[in-house]
C-alpha positions in Angstrom: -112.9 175.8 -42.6 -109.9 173.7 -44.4 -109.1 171.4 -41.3 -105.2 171.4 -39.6 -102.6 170.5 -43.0 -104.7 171.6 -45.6 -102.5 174.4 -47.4 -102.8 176.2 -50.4 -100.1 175.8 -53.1 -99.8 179.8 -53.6 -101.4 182.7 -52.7 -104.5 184.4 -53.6 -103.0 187.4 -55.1 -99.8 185.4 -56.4 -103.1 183.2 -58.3 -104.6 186.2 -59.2 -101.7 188.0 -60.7 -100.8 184.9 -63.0 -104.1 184.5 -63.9 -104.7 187.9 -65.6 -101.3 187.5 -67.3 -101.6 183.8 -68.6 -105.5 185.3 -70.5 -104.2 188.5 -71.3 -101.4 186.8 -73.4 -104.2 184.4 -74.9 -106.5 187.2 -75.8 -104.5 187.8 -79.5 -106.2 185.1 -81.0 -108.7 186.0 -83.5 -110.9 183.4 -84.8 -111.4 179.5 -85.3 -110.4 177.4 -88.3 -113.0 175.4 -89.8 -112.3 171.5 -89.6 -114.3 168.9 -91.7 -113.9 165.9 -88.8 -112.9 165.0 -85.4 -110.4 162.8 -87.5 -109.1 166.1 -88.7 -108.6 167.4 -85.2 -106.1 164.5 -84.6 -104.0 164.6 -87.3 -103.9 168.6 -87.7 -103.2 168.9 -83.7 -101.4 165.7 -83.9 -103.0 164.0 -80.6 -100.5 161.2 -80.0 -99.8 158.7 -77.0 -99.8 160.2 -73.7 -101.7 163.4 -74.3 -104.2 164.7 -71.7 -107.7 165.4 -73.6 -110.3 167.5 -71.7 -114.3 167.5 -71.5 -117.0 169.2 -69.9 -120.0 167.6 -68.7 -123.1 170.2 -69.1 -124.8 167.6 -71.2 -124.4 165.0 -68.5 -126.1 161.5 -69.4 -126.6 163.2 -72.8 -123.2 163.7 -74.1 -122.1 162.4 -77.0 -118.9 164.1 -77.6 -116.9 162.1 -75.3 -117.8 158.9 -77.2 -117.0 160.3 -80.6 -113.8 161.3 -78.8 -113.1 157.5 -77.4 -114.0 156.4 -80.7 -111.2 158.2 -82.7 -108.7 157.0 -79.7 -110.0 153.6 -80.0 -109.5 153.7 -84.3 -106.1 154.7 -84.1 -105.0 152.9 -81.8 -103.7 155.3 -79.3 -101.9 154.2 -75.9 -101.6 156.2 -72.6 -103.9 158.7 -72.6 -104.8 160.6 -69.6 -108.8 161.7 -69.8 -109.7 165.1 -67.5 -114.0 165.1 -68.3 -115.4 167.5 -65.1 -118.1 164.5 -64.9 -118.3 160.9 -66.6 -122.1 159.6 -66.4 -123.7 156.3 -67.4 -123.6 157.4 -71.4 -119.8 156.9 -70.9 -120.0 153.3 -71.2 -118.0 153.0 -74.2 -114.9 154.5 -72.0 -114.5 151.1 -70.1 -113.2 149.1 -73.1 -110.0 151.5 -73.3 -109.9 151.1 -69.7 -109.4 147.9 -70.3 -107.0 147.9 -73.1 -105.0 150.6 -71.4 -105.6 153.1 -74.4 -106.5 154.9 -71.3 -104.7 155.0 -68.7 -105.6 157.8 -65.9 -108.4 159.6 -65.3 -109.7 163.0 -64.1 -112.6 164.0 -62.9 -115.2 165.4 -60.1 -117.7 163.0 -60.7 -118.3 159.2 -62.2 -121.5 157.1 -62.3 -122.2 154.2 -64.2 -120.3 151.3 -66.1 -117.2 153.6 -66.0 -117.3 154.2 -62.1 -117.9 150.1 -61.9 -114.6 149.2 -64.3 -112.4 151.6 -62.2 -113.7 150.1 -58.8 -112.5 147.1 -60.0 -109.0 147.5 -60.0 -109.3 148.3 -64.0 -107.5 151.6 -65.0 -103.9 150.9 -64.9 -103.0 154.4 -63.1 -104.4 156.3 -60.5 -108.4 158.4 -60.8 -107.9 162.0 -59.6 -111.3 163.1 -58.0 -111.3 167.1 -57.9 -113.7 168.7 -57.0 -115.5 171.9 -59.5 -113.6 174.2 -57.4 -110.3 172.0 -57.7 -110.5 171.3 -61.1 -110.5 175.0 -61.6 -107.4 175.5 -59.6 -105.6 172.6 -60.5 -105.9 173.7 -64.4 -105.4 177.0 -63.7 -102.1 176.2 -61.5 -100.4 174.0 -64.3 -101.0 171.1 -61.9 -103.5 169.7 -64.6 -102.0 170.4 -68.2 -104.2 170.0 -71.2 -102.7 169.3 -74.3 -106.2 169.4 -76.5 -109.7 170.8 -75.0 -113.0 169.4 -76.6 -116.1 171.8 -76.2 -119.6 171.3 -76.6 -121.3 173.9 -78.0 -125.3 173.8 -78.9 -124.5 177.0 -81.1 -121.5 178.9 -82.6 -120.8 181.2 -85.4 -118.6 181.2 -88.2 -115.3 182.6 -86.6 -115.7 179.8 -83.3 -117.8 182.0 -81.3 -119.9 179.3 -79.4 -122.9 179.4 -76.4 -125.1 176.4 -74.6 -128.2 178.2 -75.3 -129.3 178.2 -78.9 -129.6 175.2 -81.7 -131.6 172.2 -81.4 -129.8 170.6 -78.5 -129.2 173.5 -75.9 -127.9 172.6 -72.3 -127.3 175.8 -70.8 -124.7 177.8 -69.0 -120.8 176.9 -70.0 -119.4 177.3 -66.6 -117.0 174.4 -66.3 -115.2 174.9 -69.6 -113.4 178.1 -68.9 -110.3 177.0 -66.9 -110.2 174.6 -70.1 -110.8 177.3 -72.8 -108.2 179.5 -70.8 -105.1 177.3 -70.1 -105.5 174.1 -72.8 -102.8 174.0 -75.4 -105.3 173.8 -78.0 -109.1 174.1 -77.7 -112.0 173.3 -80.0 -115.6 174.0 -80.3 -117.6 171.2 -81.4 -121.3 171.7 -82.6 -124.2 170.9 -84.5 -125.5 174.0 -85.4 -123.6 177.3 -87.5 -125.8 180.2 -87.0 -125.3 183.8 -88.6 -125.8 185.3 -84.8 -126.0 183.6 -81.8 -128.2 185.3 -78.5 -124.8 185.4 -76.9 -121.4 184.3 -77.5 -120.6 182.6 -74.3 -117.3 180.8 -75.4 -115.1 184.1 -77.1 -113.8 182.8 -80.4 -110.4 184.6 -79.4 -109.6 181.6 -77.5 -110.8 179.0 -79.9 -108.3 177.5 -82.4 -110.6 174.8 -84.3 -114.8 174.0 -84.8 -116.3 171.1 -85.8 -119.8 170.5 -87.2 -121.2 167.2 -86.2 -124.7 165.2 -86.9 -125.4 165.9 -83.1 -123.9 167.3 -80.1 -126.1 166.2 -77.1 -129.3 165.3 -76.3 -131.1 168.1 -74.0 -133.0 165.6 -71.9 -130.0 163.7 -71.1 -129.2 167.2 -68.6 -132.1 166.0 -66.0 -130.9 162.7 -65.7 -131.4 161.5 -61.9 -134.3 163.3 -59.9 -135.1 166.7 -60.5 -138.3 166.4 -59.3 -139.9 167.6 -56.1 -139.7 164.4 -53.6 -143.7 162.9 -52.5 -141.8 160.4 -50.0 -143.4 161.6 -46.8 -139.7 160.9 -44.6 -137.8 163.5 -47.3 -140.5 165.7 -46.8 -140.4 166.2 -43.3 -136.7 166.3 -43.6 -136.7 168.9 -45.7 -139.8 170.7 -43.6 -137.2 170.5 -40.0 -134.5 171.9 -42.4 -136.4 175.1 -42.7 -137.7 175.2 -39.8 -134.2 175.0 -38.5 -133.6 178.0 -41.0 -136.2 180.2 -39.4 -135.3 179.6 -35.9 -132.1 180.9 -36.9 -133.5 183.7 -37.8 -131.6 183.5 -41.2 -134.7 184.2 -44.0 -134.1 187.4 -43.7 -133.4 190.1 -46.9 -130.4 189.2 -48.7 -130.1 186.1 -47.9 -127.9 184.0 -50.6 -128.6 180.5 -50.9 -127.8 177.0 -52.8 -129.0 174.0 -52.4 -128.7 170.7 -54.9 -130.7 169.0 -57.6 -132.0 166.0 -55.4 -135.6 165.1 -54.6 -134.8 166.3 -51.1 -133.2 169.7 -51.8 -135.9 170.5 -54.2 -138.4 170.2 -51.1 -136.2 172.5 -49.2 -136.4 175.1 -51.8 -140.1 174.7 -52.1 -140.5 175.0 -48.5 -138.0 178.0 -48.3 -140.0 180.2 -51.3 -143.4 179.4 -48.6 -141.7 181.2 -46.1 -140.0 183.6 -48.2 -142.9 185.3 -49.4 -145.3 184.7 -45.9 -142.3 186.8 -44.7 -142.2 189.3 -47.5 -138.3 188.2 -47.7 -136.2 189.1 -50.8 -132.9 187.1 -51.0 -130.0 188.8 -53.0 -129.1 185.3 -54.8 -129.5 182.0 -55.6 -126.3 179.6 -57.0 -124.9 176.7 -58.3 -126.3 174.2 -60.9 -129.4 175.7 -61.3 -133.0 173.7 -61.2 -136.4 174.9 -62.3 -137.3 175.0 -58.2 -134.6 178.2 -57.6 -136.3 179.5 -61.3 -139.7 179.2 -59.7 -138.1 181.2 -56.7 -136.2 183.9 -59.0 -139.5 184.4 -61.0 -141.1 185.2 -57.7 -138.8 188.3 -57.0 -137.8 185.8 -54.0 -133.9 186.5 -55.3 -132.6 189.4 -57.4 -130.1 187.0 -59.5 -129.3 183.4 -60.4 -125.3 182.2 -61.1 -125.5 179.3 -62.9 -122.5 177.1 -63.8 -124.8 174.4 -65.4 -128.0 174.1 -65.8 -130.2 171.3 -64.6 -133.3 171.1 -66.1 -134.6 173.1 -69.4 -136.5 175.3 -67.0 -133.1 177.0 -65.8 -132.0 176.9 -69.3 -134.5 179.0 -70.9 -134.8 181.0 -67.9 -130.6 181.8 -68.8 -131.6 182.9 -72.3 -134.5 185.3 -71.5 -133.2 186.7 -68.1 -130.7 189.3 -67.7 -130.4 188.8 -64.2 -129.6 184.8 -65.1 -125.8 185.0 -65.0 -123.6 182.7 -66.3 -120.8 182.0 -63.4 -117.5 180.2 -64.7 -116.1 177.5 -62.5 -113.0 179.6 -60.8 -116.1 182.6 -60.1 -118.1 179.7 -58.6 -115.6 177.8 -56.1 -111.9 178.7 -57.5 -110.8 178.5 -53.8 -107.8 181.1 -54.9 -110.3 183.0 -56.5 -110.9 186.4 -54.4 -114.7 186.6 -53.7 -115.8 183.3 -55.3 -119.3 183.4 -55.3 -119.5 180.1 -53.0 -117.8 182.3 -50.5 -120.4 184.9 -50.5 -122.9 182.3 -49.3 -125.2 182.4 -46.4 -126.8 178.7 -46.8 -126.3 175.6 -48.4 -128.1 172.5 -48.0 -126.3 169.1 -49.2 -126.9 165.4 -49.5 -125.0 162.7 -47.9 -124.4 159.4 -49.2 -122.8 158.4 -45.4 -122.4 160.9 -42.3 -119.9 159.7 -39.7 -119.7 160.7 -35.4 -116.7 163.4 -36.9 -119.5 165.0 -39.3 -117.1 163.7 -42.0 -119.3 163.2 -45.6 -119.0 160.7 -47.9 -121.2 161.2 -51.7 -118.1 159.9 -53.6 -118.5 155.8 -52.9 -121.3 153.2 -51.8 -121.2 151.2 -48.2 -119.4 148.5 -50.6 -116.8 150.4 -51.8 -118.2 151.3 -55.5 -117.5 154.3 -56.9 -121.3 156.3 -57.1 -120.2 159.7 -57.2 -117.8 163.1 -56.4 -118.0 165.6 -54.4 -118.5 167.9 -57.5 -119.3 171.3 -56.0 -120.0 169.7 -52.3 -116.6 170.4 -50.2 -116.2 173.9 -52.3 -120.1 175.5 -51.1 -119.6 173.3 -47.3 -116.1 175.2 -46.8 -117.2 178.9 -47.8 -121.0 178.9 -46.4 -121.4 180.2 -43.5 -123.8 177.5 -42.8 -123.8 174.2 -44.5 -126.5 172.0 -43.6 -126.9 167.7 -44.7 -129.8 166.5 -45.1 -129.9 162.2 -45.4 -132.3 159.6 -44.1 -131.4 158.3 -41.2 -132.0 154.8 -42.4 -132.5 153.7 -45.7 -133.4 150.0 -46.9 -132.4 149.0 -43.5 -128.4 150.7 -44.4 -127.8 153.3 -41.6 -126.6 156.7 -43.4 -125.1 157.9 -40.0 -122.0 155.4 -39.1 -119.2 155.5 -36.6 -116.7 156.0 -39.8 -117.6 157.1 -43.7 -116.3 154.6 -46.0 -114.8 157.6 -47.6 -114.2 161.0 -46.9 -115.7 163.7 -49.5 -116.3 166.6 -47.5 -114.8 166.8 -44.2 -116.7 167.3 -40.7 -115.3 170.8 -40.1 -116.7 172.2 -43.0 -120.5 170.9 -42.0 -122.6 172.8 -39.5 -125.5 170.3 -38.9 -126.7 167.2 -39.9 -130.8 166.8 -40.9 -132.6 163.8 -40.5 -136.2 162.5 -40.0 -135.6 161.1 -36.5 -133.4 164.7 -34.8 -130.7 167.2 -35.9 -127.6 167.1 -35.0 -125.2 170.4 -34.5 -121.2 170.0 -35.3 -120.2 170.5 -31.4 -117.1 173.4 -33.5 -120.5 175.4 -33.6 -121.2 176.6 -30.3 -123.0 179.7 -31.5 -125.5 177.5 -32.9 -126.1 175.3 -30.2 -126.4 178.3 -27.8 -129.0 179.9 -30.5 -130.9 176.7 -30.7 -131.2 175.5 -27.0 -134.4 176.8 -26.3 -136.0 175.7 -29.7 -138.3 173.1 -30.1 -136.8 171.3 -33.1 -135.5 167.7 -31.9 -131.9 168.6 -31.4 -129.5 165.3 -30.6 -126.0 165.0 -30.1 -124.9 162.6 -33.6 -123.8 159.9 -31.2 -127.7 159.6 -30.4 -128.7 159.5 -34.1 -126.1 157.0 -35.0 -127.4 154.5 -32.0 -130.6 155.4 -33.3 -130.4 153.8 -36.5 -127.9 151.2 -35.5 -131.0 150.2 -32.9 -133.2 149.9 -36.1 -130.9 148.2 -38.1 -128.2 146.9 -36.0 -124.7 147.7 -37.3 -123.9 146.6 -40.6 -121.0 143.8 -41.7 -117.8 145.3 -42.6 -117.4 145.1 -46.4 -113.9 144.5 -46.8 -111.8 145.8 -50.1 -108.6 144.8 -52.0 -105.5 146.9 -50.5 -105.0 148.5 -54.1 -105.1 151.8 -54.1 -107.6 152.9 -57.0 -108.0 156.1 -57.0 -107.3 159.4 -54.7 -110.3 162.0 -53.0 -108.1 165.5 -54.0 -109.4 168.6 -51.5 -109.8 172.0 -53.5 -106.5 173.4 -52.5 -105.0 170.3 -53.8 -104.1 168.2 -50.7 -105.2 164.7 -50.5 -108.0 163.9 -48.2 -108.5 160.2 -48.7 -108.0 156.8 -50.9 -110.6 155.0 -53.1 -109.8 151.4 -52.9 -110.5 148.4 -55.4 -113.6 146.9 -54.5 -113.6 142.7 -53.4 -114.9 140.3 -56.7 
């Protein structure tokens, strides 16, 4: 649950009621117009000084359409402008000399990796980085909080009229799902893509809200979308983490028909799943469904009848995205369905399980994935405070040591997700239940899983590795940790030289 001050700007049904006004207005719209360039784009729109440019991130470290963006900006010498990406990944690097040069001043986003992340940890971007998370993002847009003047889509595929999807062409990436508030709400929105078909498979992004498409040379590379590990971990501490995790599961008693469950695209939460499907099927279990950013491991689960549907805001591997285009029962889900947190019935909501990563876990079950024991910017919580909050169980898995760096400390460096949201903590050396869940405890306290108080872990590993220097940082403020109702939950500071 939100913890004590965290309130929503408005209502659900005051959100809900705008909403269907602000599309149904939009809807008159017919079809795109054709540009020759993204050169055109700017001086057709105009895009001036100041403006607020928007990008999706379902390539990830295989976009290119940011940097052909940042190129234009950086030719015509543009000042100011604010940059609202849903993700900025190593590929990005180009960004960091209009850091620099303040041709960019503020940034948006959910997540940041890379030469990007390490500019703006050290003190570069003149204004403030908004972290959102997916659900966030959503509302913010959606609220007016976060105005778009121009919003730049990549497309694999689109027709003639603007009609657009992730699946077909050369370069396909998958389900859309981050680009709707953007396609909804953004003064003006265009489709970029390298391939014109007659007839797409689907049309994904409705033309009726396109104004402009632009052909390019290439859009994105599909291997850049399983950049990081997407691979089932061998390491044999991850695996018995992620063994105890579902064993924890089953004495629950929660793999059970119609169970819903997500999990993420690390090494660890791969194992998880993998473990999970043996049980499913010894148990003759059939789930109702699986969500999130989906990875060939929940595929391998769907295509064994283990769930009845997969909602997939973006796709992880090309596994999930072929498994979109041939499976009826493969649903795209757009960011406010996924973890809108005004959106009635978000799918996150409807969620029995999720099991997360941690970069740090503190003694308050606090979670930090946004920042390094140093400081450095490594991350967002993306989708990981939306799914903690509306689960009814949220579960961290982590080492409890790592290269001789604790992962459970007295105090996160920075605050992600925060402890009331998490239900138990995973590690190789115990679990540890949030003390808020008493029903748990009570269920648990005759199991034979190596339950510990988090106090116990955390003296565990300081015992192993003793407890690490305090890295101190600058006192400038780089950057603020924004809760999916809005709220500010914590400060990103510049890192020391």
């Amino acid at each position: 649950m939100i913890p004590d001050g965290y309130k929503p700007f408005i209502s659900d049904d005051h959100f809900k009621q705008e909403t269907y006004k602000k599309i149904e207005k939009i809807h008159a719209k017919k079809e795109a117009s054709i540009l020759a360039s993204i050169s055109a784009a700017f001086d057709i729109i105009p895009i001036k000084d100041g403006m607020t440019l928007s990008f999706h991130h379902h390539y990830r470290n295989g976009d290119l359409l940011l940097n052909m963006v940042i190129e234009e900006i950086k030719k015509r010498h543009l000042k100011n402008m604010k940059l609202a990406p849903s993700s900025i990944f190593p590929v990005h690097k180009p960004l960091v000399d209009l850091i620099k040069n303040e041709q960019v001043t503020a940034i948006y986003t959910n997540y940041i990796s890379g030469d990007v992340a390490e500019s703006i940890s050290k003190g570069h971007l003149k204004d403030l980085l908004i972290m959102d998370t997916h659900g966030g993002r959503a509302r913010a847009i959606e609220t007016g909080e976060l105005a778009i003047d121009v919003a730049f889509i990549a497309a694999s595929a689109a027709d003639e009229k603007g009609n657009a999807n992730g699946i077909d062409g050369p370069n396909p990436c998958g389900p859309l799902g981050y680009i709707y508030p953007d396609l909804y709400y953004a003064k003006h929105k265009i489709v970029v893509t390298d391939t014109i078909l007659d007839k797409l498979s689907s049309n994904d992004i409705d033309s009726a809200y396109v104004d402009y498409m632009i052909k390019v040379d290439q859009i994105g590379l599909s291997t850049g979308i399983e950049s990081g590990t997407t691979q089932m971990t061998k390491d044999p501490v991850q695996l018995k983490i992620a063994k105890d995790t579902v064993k924890l599961i089953k004495t629950l008693n929660l793999i059970k028909d119609g169970l819903s469950f997500q999990t993420g695209a690390g090494s660890t939460s791969i194992a998880v799943s993998h473990f999970l499907k043996e049980e499913m099927i010894a148990q003759k279990v059939h789930g109702s469904f699986a969500s999130g950013g989906i990875t060939k491991s929940l595929v391998d689960m769907f295509d064994h009848h283990l769930f009845k549907d997969l909602y997939d805001v973006q796709s992880f591997d090309l596994d999930a995205v072929n498994s979109y285009k041939n499976n009826k029962n493969h649903h795209l889900m757009d960011a406010s369905k996924y973890a809108n947190p005004f959106y009635k019935n978000n799918i996150a909501s409807q969620l029995d399980i999720v099991v997360l990563g941690a970069t740090e876990v503190d003694l308050n079950f606090n979670v930090n994935v946004t920042t390094s024991s140093t400081h450095k910017l490594m991350g967002g919580s993306g989708g990981h405070s939306d799914t903690a909050y509306e689960s009814k169980l949220t579960i961290i898995t982590t080492n409890l040591v790592k290269s001789r760096i604790p992962f459970i400390k007295e105090h996160v460096e920075t605050v992600s997700t925060p402890g009331t949201s998490v239900d138990v903590v995973v590690t190789e050396r115990g679990i540890a239940i949030n003390p808020l869940r008493t029903d748990l405890i009570e269920l648990l306290k005759d199991s034979t899983l190596n339950i510990l108080p988090i106090r116990s872990l955390y003296q565990k590993a300081v015992t192993m590795t003793s407890i690490p220097k305090q890295i101190k940082h600058e006192d400038r403020i780089v950057g603020l940790i924004r809760y999916r109702d809005g709220s500010i939950i914590d400060v990103i500071y510049e890192v020391k030289s």
